[in-house]
PDB file of the backbone (N, CA, C, O) and the ligand in Angstrom, with CONECT records:
HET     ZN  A 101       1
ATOM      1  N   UNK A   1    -172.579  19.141 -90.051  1.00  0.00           N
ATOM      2  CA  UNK A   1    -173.424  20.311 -89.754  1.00  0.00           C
ATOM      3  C   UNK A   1    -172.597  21.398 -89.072  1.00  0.00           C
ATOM      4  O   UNK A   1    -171.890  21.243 -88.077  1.00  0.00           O
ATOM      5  N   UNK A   2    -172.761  22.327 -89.642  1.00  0.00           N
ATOM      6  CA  UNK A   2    -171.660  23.605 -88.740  1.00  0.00           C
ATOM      7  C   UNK A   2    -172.596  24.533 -87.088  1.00  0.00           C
ATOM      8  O   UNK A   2    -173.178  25.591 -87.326  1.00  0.00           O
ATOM      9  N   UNK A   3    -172.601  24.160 -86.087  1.00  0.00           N
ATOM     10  CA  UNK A   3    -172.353  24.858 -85.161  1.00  0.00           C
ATOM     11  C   UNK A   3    -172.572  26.076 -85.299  1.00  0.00           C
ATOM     12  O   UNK A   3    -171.802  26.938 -85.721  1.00  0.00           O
ATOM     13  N   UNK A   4    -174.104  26.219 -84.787  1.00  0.00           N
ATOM     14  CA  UNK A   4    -174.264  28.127 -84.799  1.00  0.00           C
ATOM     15  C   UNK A   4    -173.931  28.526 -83.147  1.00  0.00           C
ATOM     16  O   UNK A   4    -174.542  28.045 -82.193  1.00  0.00           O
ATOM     17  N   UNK A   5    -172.797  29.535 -83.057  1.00  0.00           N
ATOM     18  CA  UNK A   5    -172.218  29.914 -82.056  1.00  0.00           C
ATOM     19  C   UNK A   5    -172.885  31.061 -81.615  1.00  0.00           C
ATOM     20  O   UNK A   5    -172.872  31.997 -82.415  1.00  0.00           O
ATOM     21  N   UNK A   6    -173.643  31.289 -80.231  1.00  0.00           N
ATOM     22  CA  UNK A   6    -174.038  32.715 -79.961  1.00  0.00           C
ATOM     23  C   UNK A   6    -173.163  32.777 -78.698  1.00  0.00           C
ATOM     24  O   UNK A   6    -172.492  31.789 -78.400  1.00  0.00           O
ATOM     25  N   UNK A   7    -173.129  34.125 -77.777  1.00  0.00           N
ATOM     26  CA  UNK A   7    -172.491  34.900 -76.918  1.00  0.00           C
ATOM     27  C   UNK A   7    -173.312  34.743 -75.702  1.00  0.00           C
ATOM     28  O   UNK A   7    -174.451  35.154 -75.922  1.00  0.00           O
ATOM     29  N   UNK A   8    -173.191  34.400 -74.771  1.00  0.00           N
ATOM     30  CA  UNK A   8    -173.613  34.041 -73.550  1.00  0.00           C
ATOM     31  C   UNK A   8    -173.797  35.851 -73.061  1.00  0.00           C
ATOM     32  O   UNK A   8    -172.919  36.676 -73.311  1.00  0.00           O
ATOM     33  N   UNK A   9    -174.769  36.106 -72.527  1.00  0.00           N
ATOM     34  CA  UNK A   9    -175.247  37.453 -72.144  1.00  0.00           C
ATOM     35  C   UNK A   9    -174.494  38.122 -70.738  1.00  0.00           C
ATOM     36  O   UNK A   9    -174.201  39.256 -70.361  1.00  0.00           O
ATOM     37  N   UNK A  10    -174.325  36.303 -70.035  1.00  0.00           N
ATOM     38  CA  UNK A  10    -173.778  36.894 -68.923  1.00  0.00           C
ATOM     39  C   UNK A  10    -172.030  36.959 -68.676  1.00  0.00           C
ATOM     40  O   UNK A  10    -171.270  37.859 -68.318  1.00  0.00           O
ATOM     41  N   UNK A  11    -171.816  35.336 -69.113  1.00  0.00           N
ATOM     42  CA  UNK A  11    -170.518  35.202 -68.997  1.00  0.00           C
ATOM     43  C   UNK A  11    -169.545  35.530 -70.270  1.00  0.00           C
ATOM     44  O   UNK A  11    -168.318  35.629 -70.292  1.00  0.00           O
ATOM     45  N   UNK A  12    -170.283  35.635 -71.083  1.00  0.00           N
ATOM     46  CA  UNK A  12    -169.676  36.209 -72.380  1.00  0.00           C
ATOM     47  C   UNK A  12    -168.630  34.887 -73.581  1.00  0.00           C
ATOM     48  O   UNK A  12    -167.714  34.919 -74.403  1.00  0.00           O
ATOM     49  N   UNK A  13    -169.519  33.933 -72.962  1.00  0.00           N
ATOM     50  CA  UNK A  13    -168.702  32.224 -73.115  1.00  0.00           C
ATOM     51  C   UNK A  13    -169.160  31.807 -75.071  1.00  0.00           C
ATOM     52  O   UNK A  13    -170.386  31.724 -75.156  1.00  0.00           O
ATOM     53  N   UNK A  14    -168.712  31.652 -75.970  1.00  0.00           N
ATOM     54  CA  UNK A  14    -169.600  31.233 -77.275  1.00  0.00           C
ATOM     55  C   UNK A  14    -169.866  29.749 -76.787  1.00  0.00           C
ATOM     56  O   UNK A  14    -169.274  28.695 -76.549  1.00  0.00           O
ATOM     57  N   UNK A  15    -171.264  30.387 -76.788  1.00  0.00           N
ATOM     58  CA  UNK A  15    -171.269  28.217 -76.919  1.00  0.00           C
ATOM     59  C   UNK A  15    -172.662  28.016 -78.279  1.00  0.00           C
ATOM     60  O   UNK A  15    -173.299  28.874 -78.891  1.00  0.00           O
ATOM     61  N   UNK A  16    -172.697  26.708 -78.326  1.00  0.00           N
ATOM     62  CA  UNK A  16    -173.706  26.027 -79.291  1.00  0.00           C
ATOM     63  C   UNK A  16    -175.258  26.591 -78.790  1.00  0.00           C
ATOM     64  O   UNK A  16    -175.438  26.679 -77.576  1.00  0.00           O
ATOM     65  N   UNK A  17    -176.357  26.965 -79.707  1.00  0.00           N
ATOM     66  CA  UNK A  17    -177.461  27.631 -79.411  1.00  0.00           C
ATOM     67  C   UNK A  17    -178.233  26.261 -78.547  1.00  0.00           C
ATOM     68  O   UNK A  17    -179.372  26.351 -78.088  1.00  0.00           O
ATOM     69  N   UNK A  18    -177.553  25.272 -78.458  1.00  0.00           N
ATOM     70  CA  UNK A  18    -178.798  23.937 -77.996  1.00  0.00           C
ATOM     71  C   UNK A  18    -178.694  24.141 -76.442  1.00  0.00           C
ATOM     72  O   UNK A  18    -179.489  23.865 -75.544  1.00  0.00           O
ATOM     73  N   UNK A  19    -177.323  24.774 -76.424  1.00  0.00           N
ATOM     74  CA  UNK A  19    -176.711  24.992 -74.521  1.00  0.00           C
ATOM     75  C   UNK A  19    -177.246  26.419 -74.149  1.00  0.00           C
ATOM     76  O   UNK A  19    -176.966  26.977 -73.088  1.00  0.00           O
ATOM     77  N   UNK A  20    -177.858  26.829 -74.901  1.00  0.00           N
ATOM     78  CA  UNK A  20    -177.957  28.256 -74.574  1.00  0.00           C
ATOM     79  C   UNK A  20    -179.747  28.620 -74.218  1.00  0.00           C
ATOM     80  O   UNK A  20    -180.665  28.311 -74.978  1.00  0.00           O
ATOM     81  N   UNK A  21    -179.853  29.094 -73.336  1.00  0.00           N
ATOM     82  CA  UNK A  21    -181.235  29.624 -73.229  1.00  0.00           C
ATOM     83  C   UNK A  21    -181.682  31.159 -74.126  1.00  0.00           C
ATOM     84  O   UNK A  21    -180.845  32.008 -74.433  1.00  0.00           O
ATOM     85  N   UNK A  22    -182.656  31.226 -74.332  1.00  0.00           N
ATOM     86  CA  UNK A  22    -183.126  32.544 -75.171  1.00  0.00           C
ATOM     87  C   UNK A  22    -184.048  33.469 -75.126  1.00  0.00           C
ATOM     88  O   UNK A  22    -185.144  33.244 -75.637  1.00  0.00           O
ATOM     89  N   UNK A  23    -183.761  34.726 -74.480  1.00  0.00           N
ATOM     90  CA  UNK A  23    -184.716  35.635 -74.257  1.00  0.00           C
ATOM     91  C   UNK A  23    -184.920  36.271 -75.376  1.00  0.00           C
ATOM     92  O   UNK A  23    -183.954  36.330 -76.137  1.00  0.00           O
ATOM     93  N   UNK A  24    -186.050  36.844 -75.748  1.00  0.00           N
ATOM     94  CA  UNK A  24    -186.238  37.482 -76.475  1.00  0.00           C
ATOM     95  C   UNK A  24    -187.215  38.791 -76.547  1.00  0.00           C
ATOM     96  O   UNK A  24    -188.036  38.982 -75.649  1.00  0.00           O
ATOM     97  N   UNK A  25    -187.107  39.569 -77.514  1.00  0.00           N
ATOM     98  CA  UNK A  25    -188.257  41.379 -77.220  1.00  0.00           C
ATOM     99  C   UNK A  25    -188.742  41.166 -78.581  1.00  0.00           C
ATOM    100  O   UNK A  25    -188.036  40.744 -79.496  1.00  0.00           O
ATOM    101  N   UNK A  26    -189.963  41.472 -78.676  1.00  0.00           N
ATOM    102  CA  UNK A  26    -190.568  42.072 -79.972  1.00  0.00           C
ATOM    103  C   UNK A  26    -191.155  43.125 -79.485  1.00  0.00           C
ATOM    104  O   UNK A  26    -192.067  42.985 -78.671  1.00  0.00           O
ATOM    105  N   UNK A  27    -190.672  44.553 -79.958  1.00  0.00           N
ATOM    106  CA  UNK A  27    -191.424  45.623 -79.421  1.00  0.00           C
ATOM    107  C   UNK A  27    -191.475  45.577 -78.117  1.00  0.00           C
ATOM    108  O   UNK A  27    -190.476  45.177 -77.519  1.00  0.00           O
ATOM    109  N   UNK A  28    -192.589  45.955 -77.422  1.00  0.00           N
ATOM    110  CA  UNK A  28    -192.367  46.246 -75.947  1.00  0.00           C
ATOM    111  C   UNK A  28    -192.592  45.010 -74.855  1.00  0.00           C
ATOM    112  O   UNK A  28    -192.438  45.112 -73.638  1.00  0.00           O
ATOM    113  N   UNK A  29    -193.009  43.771 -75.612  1.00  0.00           N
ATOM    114  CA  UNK A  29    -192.917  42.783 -74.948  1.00  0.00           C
ATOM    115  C   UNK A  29    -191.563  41.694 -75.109  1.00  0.00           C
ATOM    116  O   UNK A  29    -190.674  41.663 -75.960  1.00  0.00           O
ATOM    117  N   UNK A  30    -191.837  40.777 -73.834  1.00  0.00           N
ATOM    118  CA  UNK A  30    -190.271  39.779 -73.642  1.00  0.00           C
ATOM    119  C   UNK A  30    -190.921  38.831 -73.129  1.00  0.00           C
ATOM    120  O   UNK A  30    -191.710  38.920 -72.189  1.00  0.00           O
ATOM    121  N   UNK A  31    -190.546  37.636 -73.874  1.00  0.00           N
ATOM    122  CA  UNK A  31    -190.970  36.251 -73.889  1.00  0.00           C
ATOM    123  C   UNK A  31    -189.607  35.525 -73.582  1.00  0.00           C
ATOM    124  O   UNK A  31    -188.495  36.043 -73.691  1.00  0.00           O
ATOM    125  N   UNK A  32    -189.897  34.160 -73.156  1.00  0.00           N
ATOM    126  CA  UNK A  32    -188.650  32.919 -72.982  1.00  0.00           C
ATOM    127  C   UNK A  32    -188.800  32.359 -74.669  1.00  0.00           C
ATOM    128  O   UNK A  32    -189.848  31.867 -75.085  1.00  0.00           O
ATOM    129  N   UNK A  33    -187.712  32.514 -75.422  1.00  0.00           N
ATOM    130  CA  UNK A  33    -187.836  31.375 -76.667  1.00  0.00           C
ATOM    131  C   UNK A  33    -187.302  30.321 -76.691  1.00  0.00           C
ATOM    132  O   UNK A  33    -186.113  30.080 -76.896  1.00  0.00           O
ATOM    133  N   UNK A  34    -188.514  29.313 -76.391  1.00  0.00           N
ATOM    134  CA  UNK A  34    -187.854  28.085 -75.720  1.00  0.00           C
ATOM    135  C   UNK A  34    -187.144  27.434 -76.904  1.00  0.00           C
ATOM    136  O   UNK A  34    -185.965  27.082 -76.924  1.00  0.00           O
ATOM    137  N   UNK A  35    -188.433  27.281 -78.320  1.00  0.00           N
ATOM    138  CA  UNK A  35    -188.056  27.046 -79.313  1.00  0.00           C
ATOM    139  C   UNK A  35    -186.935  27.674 -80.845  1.00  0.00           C
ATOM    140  O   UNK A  35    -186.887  27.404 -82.045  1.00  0.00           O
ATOM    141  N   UNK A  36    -186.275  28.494 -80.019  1.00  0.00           N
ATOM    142  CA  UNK A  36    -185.057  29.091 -80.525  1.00  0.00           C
ATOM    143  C   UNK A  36    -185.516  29.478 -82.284  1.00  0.00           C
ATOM    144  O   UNK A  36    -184.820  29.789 -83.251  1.00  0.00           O
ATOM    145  N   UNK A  37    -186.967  29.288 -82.121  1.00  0.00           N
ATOM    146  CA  UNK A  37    -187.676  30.246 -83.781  1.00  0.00           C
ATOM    147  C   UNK A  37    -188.100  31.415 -83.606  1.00  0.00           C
ATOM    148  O   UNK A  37    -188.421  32.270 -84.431  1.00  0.00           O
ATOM    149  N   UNK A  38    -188.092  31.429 -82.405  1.00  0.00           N
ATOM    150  CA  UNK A  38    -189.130  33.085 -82.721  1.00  0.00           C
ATOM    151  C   UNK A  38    -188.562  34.169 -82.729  1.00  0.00           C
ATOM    152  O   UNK A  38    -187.423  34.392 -82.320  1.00  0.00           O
ATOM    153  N   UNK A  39    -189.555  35.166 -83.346  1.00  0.00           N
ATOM    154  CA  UNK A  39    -188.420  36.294 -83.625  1.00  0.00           C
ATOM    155  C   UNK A  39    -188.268  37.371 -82.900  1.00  0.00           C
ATOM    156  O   UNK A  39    -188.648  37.219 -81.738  1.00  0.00           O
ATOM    157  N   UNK A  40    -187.881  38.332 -83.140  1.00  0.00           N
ATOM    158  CA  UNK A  40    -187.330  39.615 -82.492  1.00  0.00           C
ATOM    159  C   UNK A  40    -186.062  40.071 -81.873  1.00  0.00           C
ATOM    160  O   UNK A  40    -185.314  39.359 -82.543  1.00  0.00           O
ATOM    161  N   UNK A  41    -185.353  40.657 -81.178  1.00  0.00           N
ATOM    162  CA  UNK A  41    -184.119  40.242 -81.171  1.00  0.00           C
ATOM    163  C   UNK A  41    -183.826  39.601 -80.009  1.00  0.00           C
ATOM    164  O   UNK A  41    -184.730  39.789 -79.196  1.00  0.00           O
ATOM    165  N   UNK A  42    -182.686  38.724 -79.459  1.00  0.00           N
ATOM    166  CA  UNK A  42    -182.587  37.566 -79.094  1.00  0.00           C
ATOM    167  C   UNK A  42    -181.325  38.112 -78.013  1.00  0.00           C
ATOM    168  O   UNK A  42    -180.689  39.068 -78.456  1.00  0.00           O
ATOM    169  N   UNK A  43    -180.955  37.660 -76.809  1.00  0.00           N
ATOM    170  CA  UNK A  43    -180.479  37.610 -75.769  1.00  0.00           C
ATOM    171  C   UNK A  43    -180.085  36.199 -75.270  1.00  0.00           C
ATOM    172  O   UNK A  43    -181.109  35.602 -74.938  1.00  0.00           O
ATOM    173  N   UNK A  44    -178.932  35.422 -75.090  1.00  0.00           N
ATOM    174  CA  UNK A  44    -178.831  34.302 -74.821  1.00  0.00           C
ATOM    175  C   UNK A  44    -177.786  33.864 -73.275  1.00  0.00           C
ATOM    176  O   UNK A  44    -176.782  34.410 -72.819  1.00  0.00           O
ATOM    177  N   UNK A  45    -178.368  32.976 -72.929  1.00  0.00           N
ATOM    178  CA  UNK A  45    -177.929  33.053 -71.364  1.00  0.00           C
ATOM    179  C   UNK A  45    -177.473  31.352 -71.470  1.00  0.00           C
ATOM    180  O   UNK A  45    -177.981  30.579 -72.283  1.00  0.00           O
ATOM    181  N   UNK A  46    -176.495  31.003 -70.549  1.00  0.00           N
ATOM    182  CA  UNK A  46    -176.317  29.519 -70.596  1.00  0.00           C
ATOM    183  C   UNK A  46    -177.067  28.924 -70.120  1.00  0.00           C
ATOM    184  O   UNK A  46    -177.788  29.556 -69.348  1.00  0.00           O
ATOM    185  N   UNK A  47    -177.379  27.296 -70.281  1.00  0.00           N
ATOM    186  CA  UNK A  47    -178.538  26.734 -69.435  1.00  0.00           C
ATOM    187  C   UNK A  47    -177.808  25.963 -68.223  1.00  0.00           C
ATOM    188  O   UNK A  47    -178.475  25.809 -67.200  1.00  0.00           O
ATOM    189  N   UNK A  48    -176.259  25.379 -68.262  1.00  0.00           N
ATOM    190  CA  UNK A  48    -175.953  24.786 -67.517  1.00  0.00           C
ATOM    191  C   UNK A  48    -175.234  26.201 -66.622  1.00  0.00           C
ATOM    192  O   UNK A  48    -174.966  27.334 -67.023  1.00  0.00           O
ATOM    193  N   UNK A  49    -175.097  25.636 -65.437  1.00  0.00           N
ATOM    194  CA  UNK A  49    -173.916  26.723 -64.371  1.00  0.00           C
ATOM    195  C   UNK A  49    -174.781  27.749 -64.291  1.00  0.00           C
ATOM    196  O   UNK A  49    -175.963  27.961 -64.563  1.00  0.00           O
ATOM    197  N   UNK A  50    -173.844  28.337 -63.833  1.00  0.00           N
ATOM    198  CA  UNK A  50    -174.841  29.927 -62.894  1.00  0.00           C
ATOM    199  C   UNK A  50    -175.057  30.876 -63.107  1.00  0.00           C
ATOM    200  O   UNK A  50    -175.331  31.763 -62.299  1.00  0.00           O
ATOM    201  N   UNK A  51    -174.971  30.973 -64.624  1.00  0.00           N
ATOM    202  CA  UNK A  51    -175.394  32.144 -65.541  1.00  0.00           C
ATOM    203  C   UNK A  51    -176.861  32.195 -65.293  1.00  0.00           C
ATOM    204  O   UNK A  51    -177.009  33.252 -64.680  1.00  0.00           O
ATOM    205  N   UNK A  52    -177.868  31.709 -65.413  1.00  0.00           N
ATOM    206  CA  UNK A  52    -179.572  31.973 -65.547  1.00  0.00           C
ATOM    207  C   UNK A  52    -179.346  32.519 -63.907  1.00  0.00           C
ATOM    208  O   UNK A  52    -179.693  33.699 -63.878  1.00  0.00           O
ATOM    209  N   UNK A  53    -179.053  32.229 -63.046  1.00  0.00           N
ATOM    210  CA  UNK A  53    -178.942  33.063 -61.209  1.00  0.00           C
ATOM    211  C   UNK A  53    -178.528  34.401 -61.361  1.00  0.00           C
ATOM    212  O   UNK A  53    -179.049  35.435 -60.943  1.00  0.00           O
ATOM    213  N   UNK A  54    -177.283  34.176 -62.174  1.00  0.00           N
ATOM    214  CA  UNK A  54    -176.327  35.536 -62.147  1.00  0.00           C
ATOM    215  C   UNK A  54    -177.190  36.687 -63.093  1.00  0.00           C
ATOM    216  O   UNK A  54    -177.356  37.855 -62.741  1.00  0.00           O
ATOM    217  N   UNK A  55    -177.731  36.051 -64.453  1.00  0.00           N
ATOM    218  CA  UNK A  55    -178.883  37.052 -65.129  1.00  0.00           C
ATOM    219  C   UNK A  55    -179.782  37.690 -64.308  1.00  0.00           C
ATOM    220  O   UNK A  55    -180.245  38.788 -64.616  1.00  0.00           O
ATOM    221  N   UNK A  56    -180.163  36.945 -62.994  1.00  0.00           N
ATOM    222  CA  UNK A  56    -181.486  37.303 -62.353  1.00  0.00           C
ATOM    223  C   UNK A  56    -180.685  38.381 -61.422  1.00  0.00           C
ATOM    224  O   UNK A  56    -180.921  39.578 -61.588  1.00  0.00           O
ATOM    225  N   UNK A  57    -179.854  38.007 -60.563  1.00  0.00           N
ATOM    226  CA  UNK A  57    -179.046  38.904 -60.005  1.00  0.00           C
ATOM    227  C   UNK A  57    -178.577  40.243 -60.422  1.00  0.00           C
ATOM    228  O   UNK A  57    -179.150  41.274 -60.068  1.00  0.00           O
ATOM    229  N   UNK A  58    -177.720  40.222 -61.040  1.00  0.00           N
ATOM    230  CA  UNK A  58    -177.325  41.659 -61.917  1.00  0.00           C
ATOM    231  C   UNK A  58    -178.628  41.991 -62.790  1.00  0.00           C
ATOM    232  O   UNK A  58    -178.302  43.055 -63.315  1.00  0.00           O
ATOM    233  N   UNK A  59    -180.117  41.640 -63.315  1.00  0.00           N
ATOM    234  CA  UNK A  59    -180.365  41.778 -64.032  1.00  0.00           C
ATOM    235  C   UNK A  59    -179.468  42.337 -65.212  1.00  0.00           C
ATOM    236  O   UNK A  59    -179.295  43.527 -65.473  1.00  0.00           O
ATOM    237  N   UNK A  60    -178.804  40.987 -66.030  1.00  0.00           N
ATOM    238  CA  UNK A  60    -178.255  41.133 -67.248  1.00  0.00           C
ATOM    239  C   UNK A  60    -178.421  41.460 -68.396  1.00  0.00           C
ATOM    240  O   UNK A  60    -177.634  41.891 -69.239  1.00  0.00           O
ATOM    241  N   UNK A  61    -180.122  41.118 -68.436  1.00  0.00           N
ATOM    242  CA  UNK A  61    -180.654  40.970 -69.715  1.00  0.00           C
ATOM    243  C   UNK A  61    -180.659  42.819 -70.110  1.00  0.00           C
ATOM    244  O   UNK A  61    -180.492  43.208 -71.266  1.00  0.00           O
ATOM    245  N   UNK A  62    -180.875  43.767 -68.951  1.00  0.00           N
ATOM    246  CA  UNK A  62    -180.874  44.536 -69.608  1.00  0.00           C
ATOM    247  C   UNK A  62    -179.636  45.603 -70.124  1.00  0.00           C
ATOM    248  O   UNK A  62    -179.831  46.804 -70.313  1.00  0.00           O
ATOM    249  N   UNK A  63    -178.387  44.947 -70.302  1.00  0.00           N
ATOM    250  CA  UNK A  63    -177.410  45.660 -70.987  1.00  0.00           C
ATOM    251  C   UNK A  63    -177.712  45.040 -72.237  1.00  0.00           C
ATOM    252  O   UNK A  63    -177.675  45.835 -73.176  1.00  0.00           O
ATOM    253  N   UNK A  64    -178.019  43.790 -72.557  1.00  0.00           N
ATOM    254  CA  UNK A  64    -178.382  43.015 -73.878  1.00  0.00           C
ATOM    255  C   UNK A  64    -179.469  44.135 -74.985  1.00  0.00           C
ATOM    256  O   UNK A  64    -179.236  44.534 -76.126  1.00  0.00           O
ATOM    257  N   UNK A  65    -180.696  44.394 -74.065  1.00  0.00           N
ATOM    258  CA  UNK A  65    -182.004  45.105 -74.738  1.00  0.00           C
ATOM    259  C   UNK A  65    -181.948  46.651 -74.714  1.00  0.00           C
ATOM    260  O   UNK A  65    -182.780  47.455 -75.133  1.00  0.00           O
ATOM    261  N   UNK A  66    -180.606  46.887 -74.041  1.00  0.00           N
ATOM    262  CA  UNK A  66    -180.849  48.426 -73.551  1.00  0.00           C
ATOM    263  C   UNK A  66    -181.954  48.947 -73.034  1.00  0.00           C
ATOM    264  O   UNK A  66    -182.280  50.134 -73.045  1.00  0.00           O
ATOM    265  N   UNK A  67    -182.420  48.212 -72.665  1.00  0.00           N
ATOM    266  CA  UNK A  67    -184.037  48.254 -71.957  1.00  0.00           C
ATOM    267  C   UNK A  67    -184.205  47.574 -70.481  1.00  0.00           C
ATOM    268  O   UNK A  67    -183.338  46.921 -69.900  1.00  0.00           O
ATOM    269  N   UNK A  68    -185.670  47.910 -69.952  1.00  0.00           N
ATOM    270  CA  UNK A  68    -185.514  47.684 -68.575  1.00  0.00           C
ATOM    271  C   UNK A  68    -186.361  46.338 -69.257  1.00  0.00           C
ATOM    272  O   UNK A  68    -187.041  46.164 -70.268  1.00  0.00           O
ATOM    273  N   UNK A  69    -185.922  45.522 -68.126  1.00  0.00           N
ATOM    274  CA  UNK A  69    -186.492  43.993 -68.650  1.00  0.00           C
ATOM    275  C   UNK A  69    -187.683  43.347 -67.033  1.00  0.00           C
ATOM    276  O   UNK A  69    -187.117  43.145 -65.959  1.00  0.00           O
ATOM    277  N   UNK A  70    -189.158  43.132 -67.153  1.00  0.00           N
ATOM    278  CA  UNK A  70    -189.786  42.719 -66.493  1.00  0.00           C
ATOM    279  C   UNK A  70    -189.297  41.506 -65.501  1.00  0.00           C
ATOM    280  O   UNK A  70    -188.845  40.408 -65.824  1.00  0.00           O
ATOM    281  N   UNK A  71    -189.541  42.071 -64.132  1.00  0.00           N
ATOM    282  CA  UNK A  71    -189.163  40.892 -63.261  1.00  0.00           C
ATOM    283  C   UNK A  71    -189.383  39.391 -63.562  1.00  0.00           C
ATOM    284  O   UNK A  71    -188.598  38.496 -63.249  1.00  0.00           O
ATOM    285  N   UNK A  72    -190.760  39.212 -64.325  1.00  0.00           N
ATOM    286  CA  UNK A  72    -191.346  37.848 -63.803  1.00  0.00           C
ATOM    287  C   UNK A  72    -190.309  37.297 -65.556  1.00  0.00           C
ATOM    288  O   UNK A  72    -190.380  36.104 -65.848  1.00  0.00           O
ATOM    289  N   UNK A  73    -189.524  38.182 -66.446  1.00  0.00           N
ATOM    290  CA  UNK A  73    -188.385  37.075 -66.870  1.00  0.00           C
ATOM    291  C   UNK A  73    -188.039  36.667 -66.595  1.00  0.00           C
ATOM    292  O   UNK A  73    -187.939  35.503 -66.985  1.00  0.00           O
ATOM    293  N   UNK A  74    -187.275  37.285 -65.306  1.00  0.00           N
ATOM    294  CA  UNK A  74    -186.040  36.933 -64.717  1.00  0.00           C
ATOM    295  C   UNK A  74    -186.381  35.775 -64.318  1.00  0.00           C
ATOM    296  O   UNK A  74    -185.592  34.830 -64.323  1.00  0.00           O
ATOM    297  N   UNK A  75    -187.644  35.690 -63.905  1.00  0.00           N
ATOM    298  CA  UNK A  75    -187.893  34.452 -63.075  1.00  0.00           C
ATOM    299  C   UNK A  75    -188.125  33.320 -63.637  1.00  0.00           C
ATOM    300  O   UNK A  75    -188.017  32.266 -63.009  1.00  0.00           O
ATOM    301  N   UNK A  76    -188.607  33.393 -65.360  1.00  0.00           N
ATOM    302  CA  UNK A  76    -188.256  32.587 -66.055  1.00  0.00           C
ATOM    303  C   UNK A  76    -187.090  31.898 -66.617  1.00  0.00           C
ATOM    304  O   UNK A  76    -186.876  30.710 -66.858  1.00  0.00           O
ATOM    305  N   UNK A  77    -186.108  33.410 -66.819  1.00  0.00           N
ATOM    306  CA  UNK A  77    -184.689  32.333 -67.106  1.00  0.00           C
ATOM    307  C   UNK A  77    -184.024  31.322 -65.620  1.00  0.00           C
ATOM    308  O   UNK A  77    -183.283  30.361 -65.830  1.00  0.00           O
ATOM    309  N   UNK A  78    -184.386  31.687 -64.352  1.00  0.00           N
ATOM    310  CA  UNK A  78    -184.186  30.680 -63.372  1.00  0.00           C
ATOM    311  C   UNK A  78    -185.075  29.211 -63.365  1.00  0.00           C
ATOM    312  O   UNK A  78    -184.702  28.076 -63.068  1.00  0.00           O
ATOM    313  N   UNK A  79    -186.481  29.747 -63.843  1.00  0.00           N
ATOM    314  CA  UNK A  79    -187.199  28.247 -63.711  1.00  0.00           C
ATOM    315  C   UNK A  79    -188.110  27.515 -64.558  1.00  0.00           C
ATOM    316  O   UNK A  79    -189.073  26.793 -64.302  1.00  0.00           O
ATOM    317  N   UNK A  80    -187.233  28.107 -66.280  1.00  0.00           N
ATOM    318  CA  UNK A  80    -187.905  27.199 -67.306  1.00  0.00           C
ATOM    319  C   UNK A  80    -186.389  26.196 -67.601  1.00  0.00           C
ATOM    320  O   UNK A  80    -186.412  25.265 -68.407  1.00  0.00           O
TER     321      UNK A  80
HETATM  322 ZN    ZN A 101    -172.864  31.976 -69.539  1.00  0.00          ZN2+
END
């Protein structure tokens, strides 16, 4: 099976999508995609180490969306 590689949002690391957490926007809303199907475009953060802290910190996600990204994400990529 070949390894789909995405870009870590914060640390900029390629890793495997199974290690990776996934934000995502459709239009003006932003959901956690836990199940790595849903659509819209996609933002990926690591799940291990201190990338999901450091996202919440710098708010990262929004150089990803070019958009301002709702607090209570942030608080999801720390505690899903
Ligand atoms: Zn990372």
């Amino acid at each position: 099976m070949r390894e789909v590689l995405r870009k870590c949002a914060v640390c900029g690391g390629m890793k495997d999508k199974k290690e990776l957490l996934r934000a995502a926007r459709t239009g003006k809303s932003f959901f956690i995609d836990l199940s790595g199907k849903g659509g819209g475009r996609g933002a990926y953060i690591c799940r291990e180490g201190p990338c999901r802290e450091t996202a919440k910190k710098r708010r990262a996600l929004e150089r990803s969306f070019k958009s301002p990204v709702p607090a209570e994400i942030y608080e999801k990529v720390v505690s899903v």
